[in-house]
C-alpha positions as CSV (number, residue, x, y, z in Angstrom):
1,X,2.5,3.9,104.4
2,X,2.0,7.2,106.3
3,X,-0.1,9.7,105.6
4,X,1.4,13.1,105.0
5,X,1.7,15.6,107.8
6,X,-1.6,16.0,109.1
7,X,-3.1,19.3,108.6
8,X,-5.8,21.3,111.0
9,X,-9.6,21.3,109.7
10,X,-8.9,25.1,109.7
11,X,-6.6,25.5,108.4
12,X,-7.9,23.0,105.0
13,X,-11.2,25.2,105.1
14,X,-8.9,28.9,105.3
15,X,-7.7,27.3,101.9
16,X,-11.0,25.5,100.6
17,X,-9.3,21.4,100.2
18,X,-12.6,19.9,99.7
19,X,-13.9,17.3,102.6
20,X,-13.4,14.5,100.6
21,X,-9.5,15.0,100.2
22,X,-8.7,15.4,103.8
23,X,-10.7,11.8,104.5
24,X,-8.9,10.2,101.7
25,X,-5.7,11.4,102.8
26,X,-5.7,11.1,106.4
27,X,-7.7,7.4,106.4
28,X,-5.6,4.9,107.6
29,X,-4.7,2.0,105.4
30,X,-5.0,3.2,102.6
31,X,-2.9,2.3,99.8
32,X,-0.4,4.8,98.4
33,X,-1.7,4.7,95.1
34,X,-5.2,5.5,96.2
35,X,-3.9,8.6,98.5
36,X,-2.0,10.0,94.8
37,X,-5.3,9.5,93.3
38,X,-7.0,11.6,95.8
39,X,-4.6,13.9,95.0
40,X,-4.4,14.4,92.0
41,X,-8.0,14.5,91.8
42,X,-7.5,17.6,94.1
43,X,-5.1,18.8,92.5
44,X,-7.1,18.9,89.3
45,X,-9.6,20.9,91.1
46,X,-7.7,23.1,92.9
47,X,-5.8,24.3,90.0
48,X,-8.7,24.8,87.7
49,X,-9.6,27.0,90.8
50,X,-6.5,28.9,90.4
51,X,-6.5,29.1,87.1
52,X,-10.3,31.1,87.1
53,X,-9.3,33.4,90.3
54,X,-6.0,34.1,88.0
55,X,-7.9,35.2,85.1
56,X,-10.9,36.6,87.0
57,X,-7.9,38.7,88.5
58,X,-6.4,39.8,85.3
59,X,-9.6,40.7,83.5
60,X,-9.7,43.5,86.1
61,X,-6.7,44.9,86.1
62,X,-4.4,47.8,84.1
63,X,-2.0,46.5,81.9
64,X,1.3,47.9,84.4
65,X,-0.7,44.9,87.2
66,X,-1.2,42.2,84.6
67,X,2.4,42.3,84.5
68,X,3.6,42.8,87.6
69,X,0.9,39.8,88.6
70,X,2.3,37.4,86.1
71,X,5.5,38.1,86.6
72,X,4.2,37.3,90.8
73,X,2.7,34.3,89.1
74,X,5.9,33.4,87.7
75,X,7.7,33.2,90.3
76,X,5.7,31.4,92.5
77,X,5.5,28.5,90.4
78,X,8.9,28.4,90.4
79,X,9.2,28.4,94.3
80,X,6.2,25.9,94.8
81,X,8.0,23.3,92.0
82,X,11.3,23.9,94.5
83,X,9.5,23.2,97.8
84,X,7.1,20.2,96.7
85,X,10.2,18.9,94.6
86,X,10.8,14.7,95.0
87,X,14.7,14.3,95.6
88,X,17.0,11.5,94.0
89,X,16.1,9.0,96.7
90,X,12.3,9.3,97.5
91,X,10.5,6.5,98.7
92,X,6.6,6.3,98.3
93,X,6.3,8.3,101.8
94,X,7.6,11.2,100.2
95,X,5.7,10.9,97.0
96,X,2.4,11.2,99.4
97,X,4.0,14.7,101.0
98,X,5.3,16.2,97.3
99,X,1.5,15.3,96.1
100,X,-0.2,16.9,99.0
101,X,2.4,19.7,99.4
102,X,1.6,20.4,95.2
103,X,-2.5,20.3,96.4
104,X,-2.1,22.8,99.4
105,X,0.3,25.1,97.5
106,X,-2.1,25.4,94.9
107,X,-5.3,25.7,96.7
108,X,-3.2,28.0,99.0
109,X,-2.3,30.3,96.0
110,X,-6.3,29.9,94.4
111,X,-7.5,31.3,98.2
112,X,-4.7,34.5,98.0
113,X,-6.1,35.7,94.2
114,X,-10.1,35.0,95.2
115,X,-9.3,37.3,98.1
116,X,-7.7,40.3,96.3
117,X,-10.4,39.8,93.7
118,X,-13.2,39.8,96.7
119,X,-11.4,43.1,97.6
């Protein structure tokens, strides 16, 4: 099994993957079982970091932004579901780069709302 694409130290830490994930998934040998498991544990964390920038966010906004940042919200669920989608004929390869491309979009999306709340 190969690991997904491999991804720069920089740019992991520009989006906060922990340590921890980027071992597990660039380690060779490991099973592909193991590598979902690491990634859905990061998933796990990265969306519960989402999920508190995205209401951090909210809290401090006027009700015309709520909107228009749910609405944002929306649509960029939509258009991470289409890019990390698994086609017809996956193999486990490809299960490894929809699992990681569903951890990096998400911890991606958590590091663009902490900024604008840092703001």
């Amino acid at each position: 099994m190969q690991p997904p694409p491999a991804r720069q130290s920089k740019a992991s830490s520009e989006i906060s993957l922990r340590p921890a994930y980027d071992a597990c998934v660039s380690g060779g040998g490991t099973t592909t079982a193991a590598v979902l498991r690491c990634a859905y544990d990061e998933f796990t964390f990265q969306d519960k970091r989402l999920n508190a920038a995205y209401k951090m966010l909210m809290s401090r906004l006027e009700a015309t932004e709520k909107t228009s940042l749910r609405n944002e919200e929306r649509k960029w669920l939509a258009d991470k579901k289409q890019r990390c989608a698994l086609h017809e004929d996956s193999g486990t390869t490809d299960q490894v780069v929809a699992a990681d491309c569903e951890v990096t979009e998400t911890a991606r999306r958590a590091a663009e709302l902490e900024m604008r709340f840092k703001k």
